[in-house]
N, C-alpha and C positions, 0 to 999 in steps of 0.2 A: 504494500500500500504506500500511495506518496499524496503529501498535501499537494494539489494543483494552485488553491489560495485557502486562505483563513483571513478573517476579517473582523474587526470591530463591527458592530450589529447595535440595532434596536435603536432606544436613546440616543445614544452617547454619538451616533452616524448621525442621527435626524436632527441636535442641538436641541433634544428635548429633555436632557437630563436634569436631576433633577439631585441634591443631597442625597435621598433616598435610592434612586437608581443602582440597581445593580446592572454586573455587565453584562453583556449576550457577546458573545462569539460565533459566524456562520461563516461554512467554508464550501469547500468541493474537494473530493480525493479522490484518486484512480487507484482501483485495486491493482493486485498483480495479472501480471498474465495470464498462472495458472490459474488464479479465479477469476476471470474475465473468462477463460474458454471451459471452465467448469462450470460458471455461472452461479460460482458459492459464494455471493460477498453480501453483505448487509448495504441496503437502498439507502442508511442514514445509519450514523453515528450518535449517539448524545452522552455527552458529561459533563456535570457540576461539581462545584466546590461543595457543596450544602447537601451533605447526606444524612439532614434529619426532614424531618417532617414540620419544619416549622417553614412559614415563607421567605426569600432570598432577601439579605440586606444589602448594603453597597459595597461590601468585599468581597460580596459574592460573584462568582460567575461563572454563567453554561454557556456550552461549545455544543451546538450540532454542524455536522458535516455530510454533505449528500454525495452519493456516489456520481461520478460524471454523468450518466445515464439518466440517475434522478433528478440531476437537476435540469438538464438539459428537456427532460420530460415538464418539468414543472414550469419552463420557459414558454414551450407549449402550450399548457394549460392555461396561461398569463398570472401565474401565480405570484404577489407581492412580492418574495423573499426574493425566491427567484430573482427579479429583476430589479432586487435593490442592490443583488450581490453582482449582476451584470454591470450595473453603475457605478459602483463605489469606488471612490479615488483613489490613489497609492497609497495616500498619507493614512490613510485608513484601515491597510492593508499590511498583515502581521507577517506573515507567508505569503511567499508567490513563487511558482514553477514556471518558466519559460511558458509550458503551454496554455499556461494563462493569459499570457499576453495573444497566443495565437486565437483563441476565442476570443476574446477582447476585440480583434482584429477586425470580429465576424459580428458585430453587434447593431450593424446595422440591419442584417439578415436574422437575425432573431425577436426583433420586437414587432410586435402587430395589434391590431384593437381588439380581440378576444379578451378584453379583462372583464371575464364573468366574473373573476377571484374579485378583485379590488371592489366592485358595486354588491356580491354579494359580503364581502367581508363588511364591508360600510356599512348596510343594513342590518348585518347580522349582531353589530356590535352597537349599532346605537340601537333597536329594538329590545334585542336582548336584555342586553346589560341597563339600559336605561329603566327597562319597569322591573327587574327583577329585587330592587330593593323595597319597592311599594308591594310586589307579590307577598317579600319575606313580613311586611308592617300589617298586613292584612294577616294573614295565617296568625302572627303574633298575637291581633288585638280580638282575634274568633278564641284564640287557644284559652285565653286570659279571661273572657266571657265563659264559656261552657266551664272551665275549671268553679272559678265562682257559681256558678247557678248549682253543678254538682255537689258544692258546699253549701251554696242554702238550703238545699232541695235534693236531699238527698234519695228521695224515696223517689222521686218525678223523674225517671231514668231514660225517656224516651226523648225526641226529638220536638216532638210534635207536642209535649207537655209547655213548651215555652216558644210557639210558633211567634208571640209577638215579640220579645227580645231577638227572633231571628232574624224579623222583616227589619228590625233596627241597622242590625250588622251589613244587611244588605247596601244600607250608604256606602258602606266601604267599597275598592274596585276589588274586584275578582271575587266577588261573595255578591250571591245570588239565590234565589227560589225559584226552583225552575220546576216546567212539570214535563214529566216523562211518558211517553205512552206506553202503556200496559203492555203484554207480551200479548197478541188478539188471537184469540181462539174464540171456541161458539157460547163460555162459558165466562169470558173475562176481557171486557175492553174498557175504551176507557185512558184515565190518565193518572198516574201516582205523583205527587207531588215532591221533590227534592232540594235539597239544602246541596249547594253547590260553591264550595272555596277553592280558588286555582284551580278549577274545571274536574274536579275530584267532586261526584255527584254520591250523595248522600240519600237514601231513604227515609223519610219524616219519621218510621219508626224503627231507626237506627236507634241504637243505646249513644248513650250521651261517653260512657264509657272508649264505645270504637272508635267514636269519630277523634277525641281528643288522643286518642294511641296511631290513629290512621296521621291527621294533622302534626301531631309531634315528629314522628319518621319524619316527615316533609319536612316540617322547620329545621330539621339537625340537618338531610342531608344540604339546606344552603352554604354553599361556601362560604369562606372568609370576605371574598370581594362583595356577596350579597349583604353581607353584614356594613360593611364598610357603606354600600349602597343606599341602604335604609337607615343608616345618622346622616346622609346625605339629600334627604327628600325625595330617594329613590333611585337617583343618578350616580352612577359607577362613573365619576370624571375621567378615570383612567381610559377606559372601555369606551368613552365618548369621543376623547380626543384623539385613538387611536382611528375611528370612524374617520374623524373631521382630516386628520392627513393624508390619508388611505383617499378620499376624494381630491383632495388637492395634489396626489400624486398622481391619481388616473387621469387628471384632466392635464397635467405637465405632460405627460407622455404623449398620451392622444393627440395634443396639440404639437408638439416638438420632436417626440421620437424618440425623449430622453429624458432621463432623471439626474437631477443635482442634488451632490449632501454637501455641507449639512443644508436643511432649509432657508429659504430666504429670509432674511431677518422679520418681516410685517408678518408671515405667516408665524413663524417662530413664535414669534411671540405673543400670537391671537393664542394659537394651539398650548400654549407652558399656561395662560391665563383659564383657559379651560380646564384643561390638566392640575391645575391646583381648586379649582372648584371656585374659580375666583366671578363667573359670568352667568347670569342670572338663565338657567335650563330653559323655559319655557318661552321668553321673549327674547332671546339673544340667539345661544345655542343651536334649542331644535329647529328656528328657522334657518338657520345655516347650515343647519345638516339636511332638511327637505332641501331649499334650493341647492346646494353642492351634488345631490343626487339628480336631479332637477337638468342641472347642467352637464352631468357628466357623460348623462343618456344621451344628450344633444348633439354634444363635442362627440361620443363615439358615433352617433351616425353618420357624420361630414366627416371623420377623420380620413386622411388619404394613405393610410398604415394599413398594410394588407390584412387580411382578412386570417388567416395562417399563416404557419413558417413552416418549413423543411429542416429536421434536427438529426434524421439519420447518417446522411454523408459527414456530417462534422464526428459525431462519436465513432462510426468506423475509421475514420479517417487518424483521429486519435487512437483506438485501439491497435489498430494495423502500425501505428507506429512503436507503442508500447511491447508488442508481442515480438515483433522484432526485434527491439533491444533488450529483449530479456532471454529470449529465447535461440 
């Protein structure tokens, strides 16, 4: 195996870092020959400094490495990483093999407007992460409710014993009473009535018991960032601002061909203001993140970046060179 490049990653490439930042490392390797023609190598590498279970701090840092094939496959796909690590500048750059530079060479033959990755990552990370703290505040303040009422009321075991403290709960988002239709046979139709939080449907005469063992599971398996989320009115800032670059890079490319790090200073510094939670979510933020998206679809339908690339003659062409001088 040879590093092809290693490279500073994440933050610290984007000038989004932060005191807290840890580091990321991302590269590209070529197995050996014999495993190139036995076809025995691992698609990716990963290793961290941080082998507990607790989250990375700023001395920490992980290294993934894609094998040439993967990455070159992920170029393809229009996959972020991908073609951050196609762009990145020397000075950024920890390891480099000559045949780095010969792909380097080629980079204009590899970018095209296929970035499903970048609009679905943008989506996936302001949708997501944006309600999943108001998910956790909801499950919270149902759990906090039925615990109570099973301590006033302890003999009133059902669901449907305290329907109107239900319809109460129903203010909150993701909690609802919904009615479900019967299973219809010539014996039973009709519609049963259910208590519904985070889309986890309930039978009105559920035990007050199941629901709060059903809803606890849920709340424990929340991650740490949901937690973080919900002291923050919902908004995972992290997970926000990684969306609002993630657009701002799809539409640099689209339009140009190419990617620049670190970021420009205006964006830079819109994006570190997000990222600290410093810009108000609902009148600031999420309309920047609708119209960024907005715009991105735009810029990719006019963009004059091919539609695909061709990534097989470069990896043979690389292999064939590899096997040779090993072999």
């Amino acid at each position: 195996m040879k590093i092809i490049m290693k490279a500073i990653a994440g933050s610290h490439l984007f000038g989004l870092n932060t005191e807290k930042s840890d580091k990321d490392y991302k590269g590209v390797y070529l197995p050996s020959a014999d495993d190139i023609l036995l076809g025995k190598f691992n698609k990716s590498i990963n290793q961290s400094t941080n082998n507990s279970n607790n989250k990375n701090n700023s001395s920490d840092i992980d290294t993934e490495l894609f094998s040439l094939d993967k990455f070159m496959n992920m170029l393809k796909e229009g996959q972020t990483v991908a073609i951050e690590l196609l762009f990145t500048p020397d000075e950024f750059i920890l390891e480099k093999h000559p045949l780095w530079d010969e792909i380097v060479s080629k980079r204009n033959e590899l970018v095209h407007k296929n970035v499903v990755s970048f609009i679905g990552y943008a989506k996936q990370q302001a949708a997501k992460y944006g309600i999943r703290g108001t998910r956790m505040g909801s499950v919270e303040k149902v759990l906090e409710t039925l615990k109570n009422y099973k301590e006033t009321y302890p003999y009133s075991n059902k669901l449907f014993n305290f329907r109107n403290q239900l319809l109460e709960l129903t203010k909150l988002e993701y909690v609802h009473i919904v009615q479900v239709p019967k299973v219809k046979n010539d014996l039973n139709e009709g519609y049963d009535e259910h208590f519904e939080v985070i889309g986890k449907k309930y039978p009105m005469f559920s035990t007050i018991d199941y629901v709060i063992n059903s809803l606890q599971k849920a709340y424990d398996e929340f991650g740490t960032r949901s937690k973080l989320a919900k002291m923050n009115q919902g908004v995972d800032w992290k997970a926000v601002s990684h969306a609002l670059r993630v657009i701002h890079q799809g539409k640099v490319l689209l339009t140009t061909g190419s990617l620049a790090f670190p970021l420009e200073k205006e964006q830079r510094d819109f994006i570190l203001l997000v990222k600290k939670g410093e810009l108000d979510f609902t009148t600031i933020v999420q309309p920047e993140i609708e119209k960024g998206l907005k715009e991105l679809l735009e810029i990719k339908q006019h963009s004059n970046l091919p539609d695909s690339i061709e990534i097989n003659h470069i990896i043979l062409d690389i292999y064939r060179k590899v096997i040779k001088e090993e072999i």
